[in-house]
C-alpha positions in Angstrom: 0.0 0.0 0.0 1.0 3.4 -0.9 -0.7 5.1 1.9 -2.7 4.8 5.2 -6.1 2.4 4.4 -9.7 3.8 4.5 -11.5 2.3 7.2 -15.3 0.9 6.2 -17.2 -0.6 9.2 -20.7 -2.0 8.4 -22.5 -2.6 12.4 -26.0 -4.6 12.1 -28.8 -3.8 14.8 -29.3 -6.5 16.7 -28.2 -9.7 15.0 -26.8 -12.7 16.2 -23.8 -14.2 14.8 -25.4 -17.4 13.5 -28.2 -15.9 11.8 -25.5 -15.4 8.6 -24.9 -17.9 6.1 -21.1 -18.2 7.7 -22.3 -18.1 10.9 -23.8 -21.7 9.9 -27.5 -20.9 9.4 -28.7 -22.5 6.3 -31.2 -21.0 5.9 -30.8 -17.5 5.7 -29.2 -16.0 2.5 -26.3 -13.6 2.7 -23.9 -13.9 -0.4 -22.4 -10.9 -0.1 -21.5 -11.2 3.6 -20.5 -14.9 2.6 -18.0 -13.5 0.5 -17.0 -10.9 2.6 -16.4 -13.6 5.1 -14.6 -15.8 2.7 -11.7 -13.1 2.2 -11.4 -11.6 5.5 -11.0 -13.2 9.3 -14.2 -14.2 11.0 -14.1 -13.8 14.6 -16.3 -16.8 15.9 -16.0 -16.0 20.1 -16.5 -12.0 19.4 -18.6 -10.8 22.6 -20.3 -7.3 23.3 -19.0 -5.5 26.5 -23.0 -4.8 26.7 -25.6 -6.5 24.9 -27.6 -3.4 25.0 -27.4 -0.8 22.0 -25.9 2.6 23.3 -24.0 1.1 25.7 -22.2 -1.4 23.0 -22.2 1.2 20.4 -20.6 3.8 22.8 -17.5 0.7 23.9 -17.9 0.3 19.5 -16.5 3.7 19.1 -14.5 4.7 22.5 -12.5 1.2 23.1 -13.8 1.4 26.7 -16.6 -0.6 28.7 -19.8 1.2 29.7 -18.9 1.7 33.6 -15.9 4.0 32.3 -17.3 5.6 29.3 -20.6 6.4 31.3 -23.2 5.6 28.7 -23.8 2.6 31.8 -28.0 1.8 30.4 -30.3 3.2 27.4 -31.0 6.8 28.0 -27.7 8.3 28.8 -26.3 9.8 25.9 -22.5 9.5 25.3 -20.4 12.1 26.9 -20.2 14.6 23.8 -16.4 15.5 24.6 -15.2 11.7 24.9 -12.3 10.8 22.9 -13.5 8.3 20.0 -12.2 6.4 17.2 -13.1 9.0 14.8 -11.9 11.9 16.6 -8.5 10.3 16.4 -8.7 9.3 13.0 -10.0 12.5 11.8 -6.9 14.4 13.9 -4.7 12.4 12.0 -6.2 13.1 8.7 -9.2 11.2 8.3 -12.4 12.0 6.6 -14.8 10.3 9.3 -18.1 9.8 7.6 -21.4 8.0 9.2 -24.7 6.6 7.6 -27.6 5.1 9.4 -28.4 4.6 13.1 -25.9 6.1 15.8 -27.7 6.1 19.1 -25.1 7.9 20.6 -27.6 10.1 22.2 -31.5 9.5 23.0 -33.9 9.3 20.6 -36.8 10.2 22.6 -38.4 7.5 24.0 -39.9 7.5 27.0 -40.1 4.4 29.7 -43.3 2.3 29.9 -45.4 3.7 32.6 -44.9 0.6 35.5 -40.8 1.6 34.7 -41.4 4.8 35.4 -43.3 3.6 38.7 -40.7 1.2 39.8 -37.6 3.4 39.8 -39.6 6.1 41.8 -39.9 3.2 44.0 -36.3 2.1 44.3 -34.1 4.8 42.7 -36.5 8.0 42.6 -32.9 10.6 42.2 -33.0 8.9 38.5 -35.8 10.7 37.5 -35.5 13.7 39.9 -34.8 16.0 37.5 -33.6 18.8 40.1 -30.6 16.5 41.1 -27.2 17.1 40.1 -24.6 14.3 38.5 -21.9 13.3 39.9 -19.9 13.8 36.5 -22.2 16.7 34.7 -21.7 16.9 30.9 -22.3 19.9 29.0 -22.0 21.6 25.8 -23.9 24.3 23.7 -27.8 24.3 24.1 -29.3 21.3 23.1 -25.8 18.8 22.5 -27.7 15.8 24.1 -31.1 16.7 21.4 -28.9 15.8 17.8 -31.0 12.2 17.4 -34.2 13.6 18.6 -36.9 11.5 16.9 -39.7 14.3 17.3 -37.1 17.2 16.9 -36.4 15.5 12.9 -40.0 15.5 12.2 -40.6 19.1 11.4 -37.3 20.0 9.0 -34.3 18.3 8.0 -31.9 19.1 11.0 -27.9 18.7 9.9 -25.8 17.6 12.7 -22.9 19.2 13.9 -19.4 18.8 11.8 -17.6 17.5 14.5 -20.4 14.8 15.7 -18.1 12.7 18.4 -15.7 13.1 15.5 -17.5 12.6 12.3 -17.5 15.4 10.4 -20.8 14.2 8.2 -23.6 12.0 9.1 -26.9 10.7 7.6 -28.7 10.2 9.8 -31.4 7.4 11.1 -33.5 7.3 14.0 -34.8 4.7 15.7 -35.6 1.0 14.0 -38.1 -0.6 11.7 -39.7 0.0 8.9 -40.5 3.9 9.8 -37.6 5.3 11.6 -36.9 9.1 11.7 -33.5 11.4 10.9 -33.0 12.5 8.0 -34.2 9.2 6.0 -37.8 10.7 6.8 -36.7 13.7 4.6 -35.1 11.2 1.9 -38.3 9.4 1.7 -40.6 12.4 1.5 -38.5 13.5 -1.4 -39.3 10.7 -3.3 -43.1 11.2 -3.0 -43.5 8.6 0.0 -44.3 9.3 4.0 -43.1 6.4 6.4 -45.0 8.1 9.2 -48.7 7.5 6.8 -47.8 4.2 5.8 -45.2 2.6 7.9 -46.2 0.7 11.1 -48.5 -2.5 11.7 -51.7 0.3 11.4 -50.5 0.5 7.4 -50.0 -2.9 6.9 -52.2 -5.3 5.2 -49.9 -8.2 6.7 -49.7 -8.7 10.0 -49.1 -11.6 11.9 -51.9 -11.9 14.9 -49.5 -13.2 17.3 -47.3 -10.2 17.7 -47.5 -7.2 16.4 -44.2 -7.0 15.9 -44.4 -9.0 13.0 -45.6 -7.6 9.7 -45.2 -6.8 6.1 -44.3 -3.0 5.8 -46.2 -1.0 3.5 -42.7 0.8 2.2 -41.9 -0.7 -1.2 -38.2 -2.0 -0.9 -36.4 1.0 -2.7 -37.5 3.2 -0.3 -36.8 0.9 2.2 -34.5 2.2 5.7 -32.0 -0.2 4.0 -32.1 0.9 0.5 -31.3 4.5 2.3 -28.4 3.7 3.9 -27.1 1.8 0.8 -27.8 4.9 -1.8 -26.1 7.4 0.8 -23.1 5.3 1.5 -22.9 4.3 -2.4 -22.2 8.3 -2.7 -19.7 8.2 -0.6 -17.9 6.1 -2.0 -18.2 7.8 -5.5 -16.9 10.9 -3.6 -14.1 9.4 -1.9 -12.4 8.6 -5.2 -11.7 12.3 -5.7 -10.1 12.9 -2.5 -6.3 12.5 -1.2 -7.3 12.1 2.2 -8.4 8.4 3.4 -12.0 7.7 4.5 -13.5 6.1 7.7 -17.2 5.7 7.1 -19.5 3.8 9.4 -22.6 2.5 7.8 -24.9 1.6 10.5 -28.2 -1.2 9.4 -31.0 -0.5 11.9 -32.6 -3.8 11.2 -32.5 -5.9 11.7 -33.9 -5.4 14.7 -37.5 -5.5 15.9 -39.9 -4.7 14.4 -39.9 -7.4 12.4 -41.0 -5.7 9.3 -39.4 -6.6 5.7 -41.0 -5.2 2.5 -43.1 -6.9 -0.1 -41.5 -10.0 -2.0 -39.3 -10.4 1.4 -41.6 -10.9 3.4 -42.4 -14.3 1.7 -39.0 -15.5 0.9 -39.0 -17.5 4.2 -41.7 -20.4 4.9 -42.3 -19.8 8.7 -42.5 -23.9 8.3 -39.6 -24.5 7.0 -37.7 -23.0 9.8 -36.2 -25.3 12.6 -36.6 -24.4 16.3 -33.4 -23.9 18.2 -31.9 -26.6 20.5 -33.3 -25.9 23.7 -36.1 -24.2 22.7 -38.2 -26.3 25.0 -35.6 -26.7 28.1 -36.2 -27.6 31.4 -35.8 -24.0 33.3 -36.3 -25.1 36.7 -32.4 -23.9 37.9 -32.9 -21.1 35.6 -32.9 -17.9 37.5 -36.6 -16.8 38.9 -37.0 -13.9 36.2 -36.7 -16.2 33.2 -39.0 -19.2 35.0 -41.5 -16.2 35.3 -41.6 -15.6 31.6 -41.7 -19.2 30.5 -44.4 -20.0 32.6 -46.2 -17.2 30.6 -45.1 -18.8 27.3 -46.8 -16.8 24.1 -47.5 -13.6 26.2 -45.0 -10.6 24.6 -44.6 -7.9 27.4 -46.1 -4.2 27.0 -42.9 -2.7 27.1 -42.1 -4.1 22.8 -38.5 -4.4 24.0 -38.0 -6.8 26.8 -37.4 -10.5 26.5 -39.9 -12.8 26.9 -40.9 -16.4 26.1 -42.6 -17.3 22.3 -44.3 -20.4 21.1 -43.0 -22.2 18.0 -45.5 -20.7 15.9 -45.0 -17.5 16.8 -40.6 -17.7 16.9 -40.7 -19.5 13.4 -43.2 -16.2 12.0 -40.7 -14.1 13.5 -37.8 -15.7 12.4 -39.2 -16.0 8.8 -39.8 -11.8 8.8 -36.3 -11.3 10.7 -34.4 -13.7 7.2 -36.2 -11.3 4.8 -35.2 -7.9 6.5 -31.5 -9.9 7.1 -31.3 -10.6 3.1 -32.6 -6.9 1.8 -29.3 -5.6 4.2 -27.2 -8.2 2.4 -28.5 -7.1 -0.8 -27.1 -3.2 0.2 -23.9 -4.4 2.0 -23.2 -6.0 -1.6 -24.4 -3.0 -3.2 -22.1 -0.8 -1.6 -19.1 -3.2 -2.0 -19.4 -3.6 -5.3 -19.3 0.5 -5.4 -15.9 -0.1 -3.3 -14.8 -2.3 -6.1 -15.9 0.2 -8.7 -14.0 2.8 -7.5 -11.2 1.2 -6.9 -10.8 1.6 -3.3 -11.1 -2.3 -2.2 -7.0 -2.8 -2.5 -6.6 0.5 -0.2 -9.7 0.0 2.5 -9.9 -2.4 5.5 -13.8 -4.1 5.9 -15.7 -4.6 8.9 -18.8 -6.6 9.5 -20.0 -6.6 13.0 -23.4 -6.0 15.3 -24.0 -4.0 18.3 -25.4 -7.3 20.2 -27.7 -10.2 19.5 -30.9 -11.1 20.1 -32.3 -14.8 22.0 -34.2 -15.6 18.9 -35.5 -18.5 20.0 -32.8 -20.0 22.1 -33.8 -21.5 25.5 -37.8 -20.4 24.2 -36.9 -16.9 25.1 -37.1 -13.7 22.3 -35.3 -10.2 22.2 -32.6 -9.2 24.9 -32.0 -7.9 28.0 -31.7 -9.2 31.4 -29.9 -12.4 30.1 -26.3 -13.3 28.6 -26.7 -16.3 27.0 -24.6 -16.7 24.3 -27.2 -15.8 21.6 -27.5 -12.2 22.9 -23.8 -11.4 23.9 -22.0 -13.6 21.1 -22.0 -11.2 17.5 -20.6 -11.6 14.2 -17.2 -10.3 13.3 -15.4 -9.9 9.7 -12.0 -8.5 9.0 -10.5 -8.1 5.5 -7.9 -6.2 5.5 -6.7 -4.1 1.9 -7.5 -6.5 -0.9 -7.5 -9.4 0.8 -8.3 -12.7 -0.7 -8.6 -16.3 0.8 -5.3 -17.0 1.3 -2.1 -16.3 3.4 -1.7 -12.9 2.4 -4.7 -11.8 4.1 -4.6 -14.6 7.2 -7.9 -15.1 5.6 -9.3 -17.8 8.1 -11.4 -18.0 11.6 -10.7 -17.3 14.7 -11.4 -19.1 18.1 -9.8 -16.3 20.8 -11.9 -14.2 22.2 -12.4 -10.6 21.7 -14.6 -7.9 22.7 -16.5 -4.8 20.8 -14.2 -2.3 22.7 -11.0 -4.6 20.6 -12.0 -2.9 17.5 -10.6 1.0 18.3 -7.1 -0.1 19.3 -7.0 -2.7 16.1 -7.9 -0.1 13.6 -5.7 2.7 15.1 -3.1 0.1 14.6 -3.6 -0.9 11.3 -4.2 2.7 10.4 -1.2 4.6 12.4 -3.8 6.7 14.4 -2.3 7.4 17.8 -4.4 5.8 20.9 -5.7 7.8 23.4 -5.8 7.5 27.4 -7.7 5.1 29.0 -8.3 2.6 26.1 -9.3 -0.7 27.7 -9.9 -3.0 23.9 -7.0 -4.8 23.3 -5.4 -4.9 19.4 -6.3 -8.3 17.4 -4.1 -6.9 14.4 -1.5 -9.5 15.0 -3.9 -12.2 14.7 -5.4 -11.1 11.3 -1.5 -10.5 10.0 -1.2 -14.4 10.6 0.3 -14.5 14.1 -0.8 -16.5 17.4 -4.8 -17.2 17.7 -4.8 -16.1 21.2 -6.1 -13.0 22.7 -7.9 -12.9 26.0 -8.1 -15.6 28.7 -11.1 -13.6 29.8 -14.1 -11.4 29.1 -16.3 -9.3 30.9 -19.6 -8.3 30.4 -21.6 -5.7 32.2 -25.5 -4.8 32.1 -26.9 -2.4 34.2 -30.7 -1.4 34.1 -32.6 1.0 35.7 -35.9 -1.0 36.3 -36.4 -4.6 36.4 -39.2 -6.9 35.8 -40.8 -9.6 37.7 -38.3 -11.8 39.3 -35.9 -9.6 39.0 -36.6 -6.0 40.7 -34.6 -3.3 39.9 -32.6 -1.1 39.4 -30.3 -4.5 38.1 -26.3 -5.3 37.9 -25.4 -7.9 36.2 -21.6 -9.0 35.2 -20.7 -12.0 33.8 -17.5 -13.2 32.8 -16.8 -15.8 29.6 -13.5 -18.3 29.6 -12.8 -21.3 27.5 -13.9 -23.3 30.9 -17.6 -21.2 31.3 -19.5 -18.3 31.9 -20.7 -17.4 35.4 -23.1 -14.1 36.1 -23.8 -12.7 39.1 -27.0 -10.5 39.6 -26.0 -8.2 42.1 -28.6 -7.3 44.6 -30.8 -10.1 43.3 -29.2 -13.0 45.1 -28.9 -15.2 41.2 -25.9 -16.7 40.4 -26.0 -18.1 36.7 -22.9 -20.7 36.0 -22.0 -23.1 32.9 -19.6 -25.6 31.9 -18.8 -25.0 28.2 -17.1 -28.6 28.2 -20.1 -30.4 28.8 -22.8 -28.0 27.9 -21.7 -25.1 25.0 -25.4 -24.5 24.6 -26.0 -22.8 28.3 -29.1 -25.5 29.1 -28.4 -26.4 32.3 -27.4 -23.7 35.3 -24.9 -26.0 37.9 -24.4 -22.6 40.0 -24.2 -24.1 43.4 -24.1 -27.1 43.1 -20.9 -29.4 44.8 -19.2 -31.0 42.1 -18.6 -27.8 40.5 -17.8 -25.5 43.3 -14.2 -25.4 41.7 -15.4 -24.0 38.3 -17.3 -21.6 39.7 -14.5 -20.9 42.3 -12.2 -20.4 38.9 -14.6 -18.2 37.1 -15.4 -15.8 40.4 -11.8 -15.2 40.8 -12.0 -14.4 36.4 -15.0 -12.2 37.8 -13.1 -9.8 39.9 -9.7 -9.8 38.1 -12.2 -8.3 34.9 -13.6 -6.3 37.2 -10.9 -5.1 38.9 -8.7 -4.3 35.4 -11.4 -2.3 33.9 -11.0 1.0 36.2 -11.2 3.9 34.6 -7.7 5.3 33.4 -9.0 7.9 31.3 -7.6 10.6 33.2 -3.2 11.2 33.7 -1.9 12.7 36.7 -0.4 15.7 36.7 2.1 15.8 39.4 2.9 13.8 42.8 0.0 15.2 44.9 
C-alpha cells in the first residue's frame, strides 16, 4: 500500500452471529456477507461488553466498557467530549463519515409507565430532574437533542461537523420499517411518507400473534435499507476524488424488531420451514426466577415491545421467517455498496468490517429479544475482517478465529492498522497480529456488564449484572438479586443447564469468580493522567 487504508465498518442492529450464512444458518441468505467472510478473518468468540445498544455502540467507538465511558443503560447519551475512534482518526487526517443509526444520544423515548413507577420506587434521584450528577456533561444548548426522533419530524436538521468526530452523518432514528432522521426527509422527497404508511396500522400483513411481525407498507427502494445503501454508495463515488483516506461507518437498523421486511421479502421464508433452536423447550427449573417467570407465561409478549420474553414455536418460526427477509434486503445493500468499493477502486486500499451491536435470543432457550440475560445468543456477535485486498489465502490470514475478543478490541486494532495514535484510557485490546497471521490467542477472559434502571418480575430493579466468559464457562452474578448463573462450556456449549451451586462444581465456579473480579478489577477507569505527585 501506498498510503494509510480507509476504514469501512458496516454494524447490524441486533443480530446474532449465527443468523449469517457463515455463521452456519442455512437458511438464511447472505452472499455478499458470505463473500466478505470468505476473504477476511471471521471472529467466531466475538462478545459485546454490553448487549444493549448505546452502551455497546458507545464501547464500538470509544475502546472502553460502559462503567468508564458512562453511557452505563439506554437513555444516557454518550459524553459529547469523549475521545472516540473518529476523533482520532480525523486528527490524523481522516475524513470520518457516518450513515444510518448512531444512538449515541437519545432518541426520545420515554419508559413504559410501571418503569417509570418502579424506579420512583427504588431509585427516585433517577428521574429527579432537580438533582445534580456526579460527573455533569455539557455543551452548547441542546448537545444531548442531535438524534431527537420528534425534533427530525418538522425539517431536515444537519448535525454538527464535528459529531463525536464525524465530520458528516446521515442520519437514522430509531428502527423498523419507519424510523426518523433524515431518511424521513429522503423518503418524503421521493413522493412517499413512512409516518402515513409505515407501522402495523399501514400494513395489510400482520401476523396476529405479535405485532411486531408484519409486512411493511414501504416498497423496498425506499426501504430504511435501501437508504443507507444509496447514501453510502455516494460516498464512496466521492471518496475517489479525494487525497485524504476515509473512515465511514454505515450503520443497518434492522434488523432489529420490528420485524418488518418489504413486499417480495416478506415471503422468501416459509415460517414452516424454519427449525426451532436446541433448547427451545428446556427444562428451566435452575434457571434464574425472572426467566421461570416468563416461561411459565409462554406466548405472552410484554407491554414494554423491548424486553425479552418467552414465544411459542409458531410465533418464533413467524418471527424468524420476517427477521431472514429484513437480514437478506441488508445483504443485498452491503453488496451494493461493496461492489461500489470495487468500482471505485478503493477495495486494494480499504480495510472491511462486519460486526453488530449485540444479538438477540431468537428462540434459544424459548426466550425472544434481549435484556436481562447473557446467553450466548444475545452477547455472542458476528465479526469480519478483510484487511486491503485481501483474498482467501495467506496474504490476508484469511481464516477464523477461536480467541476471544470484545466490541471495545476494534478501536485499538484499527488505530493500529491505520497509524492513528491511541488515546488515554483505552481498555480494547489490538487483534491486528492475529489477522496479520500470528498467534490465535487474545484474551483468557471477558467481561460483560448490564446495568438497568428498572427490572421486571423476578428480577426488581434497578439490576447489575456482570458475567464473565472463559474457554472453561460463563458465570453471572446478579447483584442485589441473590442469582448466580454458571455453565460448563465442556459439557454444555449451549447454556441449558445452570450447575451454580451445586458441589461438584464448586471449583469452576471458584475459577470463574476469581475471572469475575480480576475483569472487574482491570477495567478502572484510566481515562484521566496525573499531573504531578500530589
Amino acid at each position: 500500500m501506498t498510503r494509510r487504508p480507509n476504514v469501512l465498518v458496516i454494524v447490524a442492529d441486533q443480530l446474532r452471529a449465527d443468523h449469517l450464512g457463515f455463521g452456519g444458518n442455512t437458511v438464511v441468505k447472505t452472499q455478499n456477507l458470505d463473500a466478505l467472510a470468505d476473504r477476511g478473518m471471521v471472529f467466531e468468540n466475538a462478545t459485546v461488553a454490553n448487549p444493549t445498544c448505546m452502551p455497546n455502540r458507545a464501547s464500538l467507538v470509544t475502546g472502553r466498557w460502559p462503567s468508564a465511558h458512562g453511557t452505563r443503560c439506554n437513555g444516557i447519551p454518550l459524553d459529547p467530549a469523549s475521545r472516540t475512534l473518529m476523533r482520532s482518526l480525523a486528527d490524523t487526517g481522516y475524513r470520518t463519515l457516518a450513515v444510518g443509526k448512531l444512538h449515541h444520544q437519545n432518541m426520545g423515548w420515554e419508559f413504559e409507565p410501571e418503569q417509570q413507577a418502579e424506579i420512583r420506587a427504588t431509585a427516585p434521584l433517577l428521574l429527579n430532574t432537580t438533582a445534580e450528577d456526579a460527573r455533569p456533561r455539557s455543551g452548547p444548548a441542546g448537545w444531548d437533542h442531535w438524534e431527537d426522533r420528534a425534533r427530525h419530524e418538522q425539517a431536515f436538521v444537519p448535525l454538527p461537523t464535528d459529531y463525536y468526530g464525524y465530520s458528516h452523518v446521515d442520519l437514522i432514528v430509531g428502527h423498523g420499517d419507519h424510523p426518523g432522521g433524515h431518511y424521513l426527509h429522503w423518503a418524503r422527497e421521493r413522493g412517499l411518507d413512512p409516518d402515513a404508511v409505515g407501522g402495523p396500522d399501514g400494513s395489510e400483513a400482520v401476523y396476529p400473534g405479535w405485532d411486531q411481525v408484519y409486512r411493511t407498507a414501504i416498497p423496498a427502494d425506499l426501504h430504511p435499507s435501501a437508504y443507507i445503501g444509496e447514501k453510502a454508495v455516494e460516498h464512496l463515488k466521492d471518496a475517489a476524488g479525494h487525497d485524504a483516506p476515509f473512515f465511514l461507518f454505515v450503520s443497518f437498523p434492522d434488523p432489529h424488531h420490528p420485524f418488518s421486511p418489504p413486499a417480495g421479502y416478506d415471503t422468501l421464508y416459509d415460517p414452516d420451514s424454519i427449525p426451532l433452536p436446541l433448547g427451545f423447550d428446556q427444562d428451566h427449573s435452575r434457571s434464574p426466577r425472572h426467566i421461570r417467570h416468563m416461561v411459565s407465561r409462554r406466548g405472552e409478549p410484554g407491554t414494554d415491545p423491548t424486553m425479552t420474553w418467552a414465544a411459542t414455536a409458531e410465533q418464533y418460526r413467524h418471527a424468524a421467517a420476517a427477521q431472514y427477509g429484513l437480514i437478506t434486503l441488508m445483504d443485498e445493500q452491503i453488496g451494493r455498496i461493496l461492489a461500489e468499493l470495487d468500482a471505485q477502486g478503493l477495495s486494494e486500499d480499504t480495510i472491511v468490517v462486519f460486526t453488530a451491536d449485540h444479538g438477540d435470543l431468537f428462540g434459544d432457550h424459548g426466550l425472544m429479544l434481549k435484556h436481562f440475560c447473557h446467553y450466548r445468543a444475545v452477547t455472542n456477535v458476528p465479526l469480519v475482517v478483510a484487511l486491503p485486498g485481501a483474498s482467501a489465502g495467506p496474504r490476508s490470514a484469511a481464516g477464523r478465529s477461536r480467541s476471544l475478543v470484545a466490541s471495545p478490541d476494534l478501536v485499538p486494532t484499527l488505530m493500529e492498522l491505520t497509524g492513528a495514535g491511541q488515546f488515554r484510557g483505552i481498555q480494547g485490546i489490538s487483534f491486528a497480529s492475529i489477522l496479520h497471521g500470528g498467534e490465535d490467542v487474545h484474551r483468557p477472559a471477558l467481561l460483560i456488564e448490564e446495568d438497568q434502571p428498572f427490572g421486571l418480575p423476578g428480577l426488581p430493579g434497578p439490576v447489575r449484572m456482570r458475567t464473565v466468559v472463559t474457554a472453561e464457562g460463563r458465570l453471572t452474578r446478579y447483584f442485589g438479586a441473590g442469582e448466580v448463573e454458571l455453565y460448563d462450556h465442556a459439557l454444555d456449549p449451549w447454556e441449558l443447564h445452570n450447575v451454580a451451586g451445586q458441589p461438584e462444581y464448586a471449583a469452576l465456579e471458584r475459577r470463574l469468580t476469581e475471572a469475575l473480579v480480576t475483569q472487574m478489577a482491570s477495567l478502572a477507569d484510566e481515562g484521566t493522567a496525573p499531573t504531578a505527585a500530589a
